[in-house]
N, C-alpha and C positions, 0 to 999 in steps of 0.2 A: 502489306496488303491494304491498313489502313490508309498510307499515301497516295498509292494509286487510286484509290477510290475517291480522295477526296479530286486529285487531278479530273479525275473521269467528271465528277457531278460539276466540277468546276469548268469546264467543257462545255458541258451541255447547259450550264446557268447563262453562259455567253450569247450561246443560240436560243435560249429561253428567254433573254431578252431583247437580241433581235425581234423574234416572233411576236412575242408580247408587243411592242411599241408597233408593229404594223397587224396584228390582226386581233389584240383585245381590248380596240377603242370602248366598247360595248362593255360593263362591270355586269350589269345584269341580263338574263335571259328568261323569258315567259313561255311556258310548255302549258296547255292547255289540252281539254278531252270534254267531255258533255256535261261533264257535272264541275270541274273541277280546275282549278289555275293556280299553278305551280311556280311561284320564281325561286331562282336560285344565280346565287353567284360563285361560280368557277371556282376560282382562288381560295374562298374561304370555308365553300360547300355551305353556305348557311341558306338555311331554305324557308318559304313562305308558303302557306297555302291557303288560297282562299284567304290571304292576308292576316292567315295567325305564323307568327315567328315560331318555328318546330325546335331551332335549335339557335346555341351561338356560335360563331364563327370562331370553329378550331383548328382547320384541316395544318395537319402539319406531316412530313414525310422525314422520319428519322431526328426530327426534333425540327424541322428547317422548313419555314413557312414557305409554299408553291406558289407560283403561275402559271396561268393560266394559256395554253396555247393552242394552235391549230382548230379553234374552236366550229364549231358544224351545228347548225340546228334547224328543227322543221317544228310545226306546230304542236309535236308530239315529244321528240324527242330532239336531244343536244348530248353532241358528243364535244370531247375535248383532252389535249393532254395535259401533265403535269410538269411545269419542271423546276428546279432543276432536275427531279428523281425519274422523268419518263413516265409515270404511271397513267396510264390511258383510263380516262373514265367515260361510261354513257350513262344517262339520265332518259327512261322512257316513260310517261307515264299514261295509263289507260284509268280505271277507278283508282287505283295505285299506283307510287312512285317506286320503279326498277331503279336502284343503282351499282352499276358493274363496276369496278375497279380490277384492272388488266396490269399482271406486273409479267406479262411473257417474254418484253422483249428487251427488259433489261439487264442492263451487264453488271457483275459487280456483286451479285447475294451471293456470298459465301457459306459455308458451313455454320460458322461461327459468328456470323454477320448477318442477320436477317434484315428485311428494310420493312420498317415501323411504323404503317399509315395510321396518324387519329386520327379520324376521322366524324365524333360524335362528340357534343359536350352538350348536355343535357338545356335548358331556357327556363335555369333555377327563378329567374324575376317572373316567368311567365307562369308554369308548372306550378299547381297547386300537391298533387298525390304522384306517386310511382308507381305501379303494379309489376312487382318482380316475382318471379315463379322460381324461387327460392325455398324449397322444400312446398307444401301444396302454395301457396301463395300468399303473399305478404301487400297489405297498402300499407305506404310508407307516406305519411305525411314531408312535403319538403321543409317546412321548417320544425319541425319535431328533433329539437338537438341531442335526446337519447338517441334516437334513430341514426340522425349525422353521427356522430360518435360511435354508434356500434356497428354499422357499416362501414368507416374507414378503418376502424379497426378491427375486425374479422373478414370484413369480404373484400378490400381494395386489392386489386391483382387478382379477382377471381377469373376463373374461365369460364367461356360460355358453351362446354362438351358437361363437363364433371358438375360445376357448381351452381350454373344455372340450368335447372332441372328443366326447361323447355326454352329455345334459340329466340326469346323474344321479350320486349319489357312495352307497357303501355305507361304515357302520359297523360295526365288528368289538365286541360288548361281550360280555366273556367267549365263551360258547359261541353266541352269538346274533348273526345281524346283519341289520340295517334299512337299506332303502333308500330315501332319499328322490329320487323320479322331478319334474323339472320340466317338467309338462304344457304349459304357458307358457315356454319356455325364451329370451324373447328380453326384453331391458332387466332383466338379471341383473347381479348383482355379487359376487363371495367375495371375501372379503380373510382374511388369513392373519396370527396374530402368537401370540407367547410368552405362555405364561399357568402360570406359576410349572414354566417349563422344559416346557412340553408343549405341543402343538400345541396354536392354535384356529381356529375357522375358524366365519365367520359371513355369514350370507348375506342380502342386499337387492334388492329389488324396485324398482323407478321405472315411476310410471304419469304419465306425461306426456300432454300435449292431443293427442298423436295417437294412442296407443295408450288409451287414459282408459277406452274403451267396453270392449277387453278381460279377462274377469278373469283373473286372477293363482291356476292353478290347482299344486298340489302333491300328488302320491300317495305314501303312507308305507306299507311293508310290510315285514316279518321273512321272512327269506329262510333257506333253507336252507346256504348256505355263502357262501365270498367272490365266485362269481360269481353269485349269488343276482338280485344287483342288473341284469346284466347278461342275464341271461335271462329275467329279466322286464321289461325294457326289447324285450327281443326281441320276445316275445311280443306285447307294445301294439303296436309296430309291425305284426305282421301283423294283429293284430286289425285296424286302423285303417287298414289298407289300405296301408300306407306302404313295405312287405317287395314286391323283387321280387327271386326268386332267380335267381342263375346261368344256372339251367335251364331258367328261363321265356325271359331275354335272349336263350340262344341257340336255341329256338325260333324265334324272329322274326328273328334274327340268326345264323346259323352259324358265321360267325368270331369268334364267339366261343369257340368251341375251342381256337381257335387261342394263348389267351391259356393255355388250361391247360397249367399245367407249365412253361411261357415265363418264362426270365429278364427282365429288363428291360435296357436298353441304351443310355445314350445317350449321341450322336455327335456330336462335337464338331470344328469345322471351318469355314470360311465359300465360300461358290461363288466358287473358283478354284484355279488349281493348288497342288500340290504339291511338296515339294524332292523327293518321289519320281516324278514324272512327267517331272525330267529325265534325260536320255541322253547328254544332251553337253554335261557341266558346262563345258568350255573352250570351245568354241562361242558359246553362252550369253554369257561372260566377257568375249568377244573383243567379240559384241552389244552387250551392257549399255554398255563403253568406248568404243563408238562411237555409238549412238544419244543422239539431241537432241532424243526427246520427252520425257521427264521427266528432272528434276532427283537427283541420286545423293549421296546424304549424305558427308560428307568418308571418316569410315572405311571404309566399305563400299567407296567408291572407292580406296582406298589399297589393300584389301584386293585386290580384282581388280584391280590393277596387278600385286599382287606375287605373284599366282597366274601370269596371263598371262604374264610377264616369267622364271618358273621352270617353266613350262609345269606346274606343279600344281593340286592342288581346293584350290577353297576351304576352308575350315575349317565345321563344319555350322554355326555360328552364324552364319556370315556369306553360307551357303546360303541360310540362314531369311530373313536381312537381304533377299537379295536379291528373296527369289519375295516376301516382303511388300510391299518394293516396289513391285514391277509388280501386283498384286494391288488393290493400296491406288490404284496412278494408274485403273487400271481403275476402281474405285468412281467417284472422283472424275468420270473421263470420261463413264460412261453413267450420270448420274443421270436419278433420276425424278423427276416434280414429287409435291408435296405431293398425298394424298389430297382428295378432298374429299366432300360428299356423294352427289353422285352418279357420282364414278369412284372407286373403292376404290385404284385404280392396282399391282392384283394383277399384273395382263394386261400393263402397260408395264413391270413390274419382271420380269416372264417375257423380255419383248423387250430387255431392255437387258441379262439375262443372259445373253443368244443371244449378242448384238452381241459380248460380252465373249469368247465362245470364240468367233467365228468372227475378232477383232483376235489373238484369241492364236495361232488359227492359221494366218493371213498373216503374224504377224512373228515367230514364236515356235517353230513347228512341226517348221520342220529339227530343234531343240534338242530336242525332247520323244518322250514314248512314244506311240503311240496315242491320240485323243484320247478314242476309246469307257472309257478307264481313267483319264484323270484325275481326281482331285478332294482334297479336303483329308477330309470326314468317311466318306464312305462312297464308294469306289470298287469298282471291280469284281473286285481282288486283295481287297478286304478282302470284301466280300461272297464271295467262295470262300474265304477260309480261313474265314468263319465256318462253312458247310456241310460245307467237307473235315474240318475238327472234329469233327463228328457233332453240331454244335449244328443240330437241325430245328425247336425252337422258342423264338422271340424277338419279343421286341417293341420295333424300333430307331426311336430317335427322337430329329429334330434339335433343336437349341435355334432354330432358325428355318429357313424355308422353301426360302430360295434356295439349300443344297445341293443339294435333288431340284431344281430348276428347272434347275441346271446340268448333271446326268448324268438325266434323265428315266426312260433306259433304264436306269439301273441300277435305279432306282426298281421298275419293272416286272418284271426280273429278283429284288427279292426276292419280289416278291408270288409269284412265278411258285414259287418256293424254301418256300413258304408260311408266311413272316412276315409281322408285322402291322410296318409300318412309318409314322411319324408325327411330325409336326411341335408343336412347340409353340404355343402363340399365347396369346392372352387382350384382353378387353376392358373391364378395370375401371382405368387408368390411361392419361391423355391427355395426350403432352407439346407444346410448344409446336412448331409448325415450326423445323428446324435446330438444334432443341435436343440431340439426341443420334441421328444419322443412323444409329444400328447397332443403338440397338433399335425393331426393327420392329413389331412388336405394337401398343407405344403411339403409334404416328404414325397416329392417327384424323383427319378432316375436326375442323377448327377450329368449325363449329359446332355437332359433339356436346361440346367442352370447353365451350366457350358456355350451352348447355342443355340436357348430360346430368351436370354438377357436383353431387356430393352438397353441400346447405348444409345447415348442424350449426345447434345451438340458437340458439349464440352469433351466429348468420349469417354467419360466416366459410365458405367453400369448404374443403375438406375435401381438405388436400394429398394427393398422391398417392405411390406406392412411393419411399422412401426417401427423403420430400421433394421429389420431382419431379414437377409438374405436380398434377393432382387426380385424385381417386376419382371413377369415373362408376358411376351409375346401372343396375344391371343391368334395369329395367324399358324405358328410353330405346334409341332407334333399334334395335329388334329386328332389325327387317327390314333396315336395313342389316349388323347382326352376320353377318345369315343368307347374305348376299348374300357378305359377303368369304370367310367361308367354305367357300361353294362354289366360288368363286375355286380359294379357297388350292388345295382338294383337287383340282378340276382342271387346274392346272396341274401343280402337286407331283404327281399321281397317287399322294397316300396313300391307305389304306384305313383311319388311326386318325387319332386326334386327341390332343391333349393341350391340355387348355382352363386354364390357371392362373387362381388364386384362386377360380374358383366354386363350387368344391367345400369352401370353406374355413369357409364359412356367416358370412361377413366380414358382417355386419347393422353398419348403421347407420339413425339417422334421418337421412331427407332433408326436411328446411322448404322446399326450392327447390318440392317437388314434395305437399308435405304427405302423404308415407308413410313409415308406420311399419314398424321394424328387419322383421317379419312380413312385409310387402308386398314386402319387399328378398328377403329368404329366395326368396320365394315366387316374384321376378324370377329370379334365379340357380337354380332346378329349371326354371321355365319357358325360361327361355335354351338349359338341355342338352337335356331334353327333344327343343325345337323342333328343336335342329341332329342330333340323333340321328333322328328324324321326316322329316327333309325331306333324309337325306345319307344313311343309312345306315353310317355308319361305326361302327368301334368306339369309344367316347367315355372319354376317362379325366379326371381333375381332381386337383388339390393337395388331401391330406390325407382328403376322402372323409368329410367329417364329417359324422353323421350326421343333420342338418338338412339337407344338400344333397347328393342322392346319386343324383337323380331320373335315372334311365335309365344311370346311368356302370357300365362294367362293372369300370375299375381307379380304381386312387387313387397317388398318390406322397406319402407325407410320415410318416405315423403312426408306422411302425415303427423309427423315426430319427428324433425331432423335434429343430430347430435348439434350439441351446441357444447362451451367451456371446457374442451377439450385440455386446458392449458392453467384450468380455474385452481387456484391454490385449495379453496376452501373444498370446491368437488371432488376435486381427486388425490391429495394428502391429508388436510388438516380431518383427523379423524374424531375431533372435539365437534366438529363445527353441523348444524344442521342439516347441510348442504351436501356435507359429503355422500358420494354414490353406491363408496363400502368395498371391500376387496374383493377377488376377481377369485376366492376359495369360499367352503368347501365345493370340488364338485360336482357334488351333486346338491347343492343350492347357492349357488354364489352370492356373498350379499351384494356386489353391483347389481343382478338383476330382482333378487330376491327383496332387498332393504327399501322400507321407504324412502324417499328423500324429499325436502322441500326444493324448491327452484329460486335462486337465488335474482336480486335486479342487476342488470337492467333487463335478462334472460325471462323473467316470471311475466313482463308486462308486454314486451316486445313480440316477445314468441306464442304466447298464449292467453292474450287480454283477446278479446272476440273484434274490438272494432281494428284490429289490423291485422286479420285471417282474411282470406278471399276463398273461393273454389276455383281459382284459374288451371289447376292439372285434373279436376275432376267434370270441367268444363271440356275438355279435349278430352280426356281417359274415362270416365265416368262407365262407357258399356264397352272398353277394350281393356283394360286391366284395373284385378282389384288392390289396391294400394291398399296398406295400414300400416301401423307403426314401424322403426326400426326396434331390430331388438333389445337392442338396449335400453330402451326407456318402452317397456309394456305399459299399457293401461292402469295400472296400477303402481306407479313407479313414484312418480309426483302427489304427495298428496296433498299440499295445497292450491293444485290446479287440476285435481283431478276431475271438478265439475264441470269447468269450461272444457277440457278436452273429453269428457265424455259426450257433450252437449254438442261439439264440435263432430264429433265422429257420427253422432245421430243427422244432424244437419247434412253434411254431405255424403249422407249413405256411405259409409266406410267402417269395414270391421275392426272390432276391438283384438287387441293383442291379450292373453292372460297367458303366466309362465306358469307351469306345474314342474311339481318332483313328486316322487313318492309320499315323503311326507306332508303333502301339503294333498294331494288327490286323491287319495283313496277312500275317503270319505264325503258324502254329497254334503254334510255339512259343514266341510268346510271354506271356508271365505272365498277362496278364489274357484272354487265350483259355484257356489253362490253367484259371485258376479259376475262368471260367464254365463249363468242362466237366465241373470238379468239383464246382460247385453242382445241374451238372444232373444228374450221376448218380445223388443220391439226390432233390434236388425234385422233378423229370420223375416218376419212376416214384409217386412218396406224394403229388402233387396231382390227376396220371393219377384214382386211384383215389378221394380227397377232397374232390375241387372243390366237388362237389354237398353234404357231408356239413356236420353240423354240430359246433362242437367242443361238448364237452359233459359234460369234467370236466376239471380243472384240480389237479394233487394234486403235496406236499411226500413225498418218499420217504426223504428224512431230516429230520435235527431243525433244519438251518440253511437246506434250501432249497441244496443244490449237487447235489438228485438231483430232476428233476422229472419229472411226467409230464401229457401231455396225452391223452386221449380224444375220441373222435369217434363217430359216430351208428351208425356201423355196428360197432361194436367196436373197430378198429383203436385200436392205442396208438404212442403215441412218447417216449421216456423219454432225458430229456439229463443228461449225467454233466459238472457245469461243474467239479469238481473234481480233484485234483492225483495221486487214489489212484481204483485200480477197485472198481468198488462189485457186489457179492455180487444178483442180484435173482434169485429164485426158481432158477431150473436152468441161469439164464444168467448171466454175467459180462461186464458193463457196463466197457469201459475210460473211463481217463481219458480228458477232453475228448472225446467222442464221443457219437452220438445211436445211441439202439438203437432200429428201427422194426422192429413189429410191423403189418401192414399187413396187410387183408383182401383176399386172394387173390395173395400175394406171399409169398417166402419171408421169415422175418425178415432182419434186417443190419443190418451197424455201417456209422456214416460218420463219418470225424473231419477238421476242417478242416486245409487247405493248411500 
């Protein structure tokens, strides 16, 4: 295959250079429009405007520099082929530059053979900053060698579906900056590397036998400042139909209010009691030593000997020891069978939760409180001290189902308290039976793994999260997605959802199913869509990118994206400051639950204030409320946790706090505290925001530690991420604090916990 193909291009190199020597005397061409003039030349695609150099000359097709042939042009627009690869391109430009890239009519892309246009390489001598919308937004200085450095090595090979969180990057050149928009934004590639100490960055196309028919389009525009690029990404959207804001959702939808001003929240725990739902720890003690249905580990037994034996409490560790115990024989006892396709086995894992409080309450009962207040993640003490709080608005949600399946009623009691309350789920990973009984989500019928497996070029199946199991198909078994669904929410009695990964705009190609990355996108809007259509709940997703964002009113992930995934000291060395903490007990993991500091180049990169921008809340700001991912809450970093609270006041964006039983059922304790304190000022500047758009974005000093944000109706907010008060007009700005100026509010300071 590889022979003939070289024959073929070699073919057409022969005719490609007839052509050339009689009809591309001409190297340069001049496209012209009322404001604007545009050269470009053919062969190399290197383009000028207005006589600034946009880029350098890279174009290459499969590694093998083209010419230029057949060439055509009128005052506006120039077309032309490539060859030896065939690739047909047109150049139109009106206030922007259209550029088409047509690989319809060539012969020769294979399965396994894609053909590889770069087409982009960045004008590192000319380019001063980059604006990448890589989690909310990054400036990226180009000669900043941290920067070079942590971008070739984390993001070179990223995609522009999944990694770059909106289809577009702006360049900073001198006083001027260009955006180039990827109309086509799926089977993208950037890669990132050193080019005499300054960033580059260069960009590839792949048109493969399933996408082939597609063209490969790109918009080029000079924008008026650094979010330039981002408000006219906005814009296309509403033109194009794609923009549904806020305002429209909750028309159709009213609970969706309920999300304005609303912390996020989630609750951590699994269905079954609590060391706080007993009353009669010696009781219990006296129980546990006498019973002969399960088996009692050596220490735990030692331990309750030598409580019983001194008539004292156990010690809490060996509290926890014990309710996990009985917690865990429960699991064991009321198991469900495997899903399949046509039992979801929603409804038998609702009955085997029953079964489990009503064994606790026949042999367990004398020992405990009330059973209307039991639970691990959200009980009925913790749901009142959320409200005795004065927290009225939240949006709390489990990492899986069966808490609400165990306390139902409490379930109902927040609705009633008017929170939005929700479960997690997702359908893009399928494990094997009895492969991992605790994550629920992925335990689908065996034969959607069968025949909803994404297969990749190479024909391998397409493993799944973290190596486990595979990726499925979000076009595959809809109807059943739809079906478990409705399940969940009727039993659970939530009124929101949290749907993982389909908001992430994860495209791949599937060969199992012959669709392309496009057809996948298009599956993952149609999936939210249909369950927002046919459920009416509130719908949220992972990260909210903006390929996939079809009807969700939240997002979790952008304003916090994971970073050192791979880091020695984060995720094993359990000596080291850094680390994130184990992924146990439970019902408090110390991953999410543990402090951790943020290690460099991570602390400065990702959370120093002068290289944040609001490029996604510049386009999202009144159509989805983004905040953290969950794995780094508001409270996660604690030595950046001023700049990210400061950051989250700044572009109007809700804070993340995680609760468990232990930590919530008292309003004095710390993390009710600082959601009381997030809400004092969020509540009242989203109250009035939600619907607005942001709409400037400005440095008020020279280094970027005095910013300010704008929005549609006037209001302003101005954060002081610096160590001294800063002097603004009649007001004075303290250290670490946000001074909001809000329309129809008095001004105020708010400085983090």
């Amino acid at each position: 295959m590889i022979a003939k193909r070289l024959i073929f291009f070699s073919q057409i190199a022969l005719i490609g250079l007839i052509a050339f020597s009689v009809e591309a005397k001409q190297s340069l061409f001049t496209l012209e429009s009322q404001k604007v003039k545009v050269t470009i030349e053919p062969s190399t695609l290197s383009i000028q405007w207005n006589n600034t150099s946009l880029n350098k000359p890279t174009l290459t097709v499969n590694g093998v520099k083209q010419r230029a042939s057949q060439i055509n042009s009128t005052r506006n627009t120039l077309t032309w082929t490539l060859l030896p690869s065939g690739l047909g391109v047109t150049a139109t430009l009106t206030d922007k530059l259209l550029l088409s890239f047509s690989a319809q009519n060539i012969q020769g892309i294979a399965r396994e053979e894609p053909l590889s246009l770069t087409w982009y390489r960045l004008n590192s001598n000319k380019a001063q900053e980059l604006y990448l919308p890589f989690s909310e937004g990054m400036r990226i200085p180009i000669d900043n060698l941290n920067w070079v450095n942590y971008l070739e090595k984390n993001y070179s090979g990223t995609n522009t579906t999944q990694d770059l969180k909106m289809p577009f990057w702006t360049a900073k050149q001198n006083r001027r900056y260009f955006s180039w928009h990827l109309i086509n934004p799926t089977n993208n590639l950037l890669h990132f590397s050193s080019d005499v100490n300054k960033l580059q960055m260069t960009a590839s196309h792949q048109f493969t036998v399933l996408n082939q028919q597609q063209p490969f389009v790109v918009s080029i525009q000079q924008n008026s400042d650094w979010l330039g690029g981002a408000k006219a990404y906005r814009q296309w959207r509403i033109d194009n139909g794609y923009s549904i804001t806020l305002l429209e959702k909750a028309k159709h939808n009213p609970d969706v209010k309920k999300m304005i001003g609303a912390s996020q929240v989630y609750l951590f725990g699994n269905a079954g009691i609590s060391i706080h739902d007993v009353k009669d720890w010696q009781g219990l003690n006296v129980w546990a030593l006498k019973q002969s249905i399960f088996t009692i580990k050596k220490d735990l037994k030692q331990a309750l000997l030598s409580a019983n034996r001194k008539k004292s409490y156990l010690s809490k560790y060996h509290q926890h020891s014990l309710i996990n115990t009985i917690n865990q024989y429960l699991s064991s006892t009321f198991k469900v069978p495997n899903p399949t396709i046509t039992d979801n086995s929603i409804e038998k894992q609702f009955q085997a939760t029953q079964k489990k409080k009503q064994w606790i309450s026949e042999h367990l009962g004398l020992y405990l409180i009330e059973p209307t207040k039991w639970g691990q993640a959200l009980s009925q003490d913790v749901l009142d001290s959320l409200y005795q709080s004065g927290l009225k608005r939240l949006w709390l949600g489990f990492d899986n189902w069966l808490p609400a399946f165990f306390q139902p009623q409490v379930i109902e009691d927040a609705k009633r308290l008017g929170y939005l309350i929700a479960t997690y789920d997702s359908y893009n990973t399928s494990i094997p039976p009895s492969h991992n009984d605790g994550w629920l989500t992925a335990q689908l019928p065996l034969m959607m793994m069968e025949s909803c497996t994404i297969e990749n070029a190479d024909k391998q199946k397409q493993t799944g999260f973290r190596g486990n199991g595979f990726y499925l198909n979000p076009n595959c078994q809809l109807e059943y997605v739809l079906e478990r669904v409705k399940d969940i929410l009727r039993f659970g009695h939530f009124n929101s959802l949290f749907l993982d990964v389909d908001g992430t705009a994860m495209a791949r190609e599937d060969y199992h199913s012959n669709q392309n990355e496009q057809m996948l996108l298009n599956g993952f809007n149609n999936r939210m869509e249909n369950i927002i259509e046919s459920t009416g709940i509130i719908l949220g997703s992972e990260d909210g990118n903006a390929l996939t964002t079809k009807g969700i009113v939240f997002a979790h992930g952008l304003e916090s994206i994971g970073f050192g995934w791979q880091d020695y000291d984060m995720t094993k060395n359990k000596r080291s400051p850094f680390y994130l903490g184990a992924w146990y007990p439970d019902y408090g993991p110390a991953f999410f639950f543990k402090p951790a500091r943020v290690k460099e180049p991570y602390k400065t990169l990702l959370f120093a204030p002068q290289f944040r921008i609001p490029l996604y809340q510049t386009v999202f700001h009144d159509e989805v409320i983004n905040s953290h991912h969950w794995h780094s809450d508001s409270l996660k970093f604690s030595d950046v946790k001023t700049n990210r609270d400061l950051t989250m006041m700044l572009f109007n964006t809700p804070a993340m706090v995680h609760l468990n039983r232990e930590n919530g059922q008292t309003p004095s304790s710390r993390r009710i505290k600082e959601l009381m304190h997030y809400q004092s000022a969020f509540k009242p500047i989203h109250q009035q925001l939600w619907d607005k758009q942001l709409t400037d974005f400005v440095w008020l000093d020279e280094s970027g530690q005095v910013q300010r944000t704008s929005f549609s109706d006037g209001s302003q907010i101005t954060a002081n991420f610096s160590n001294t008060a800063f002097k603004l007009e009649s007001s004075v700005i303290k250290a670490h604090s946000i001074y909001a100026e809000i329309k129809g509010i008095s001004p105020f300071t708010w400085e983090p916990m």
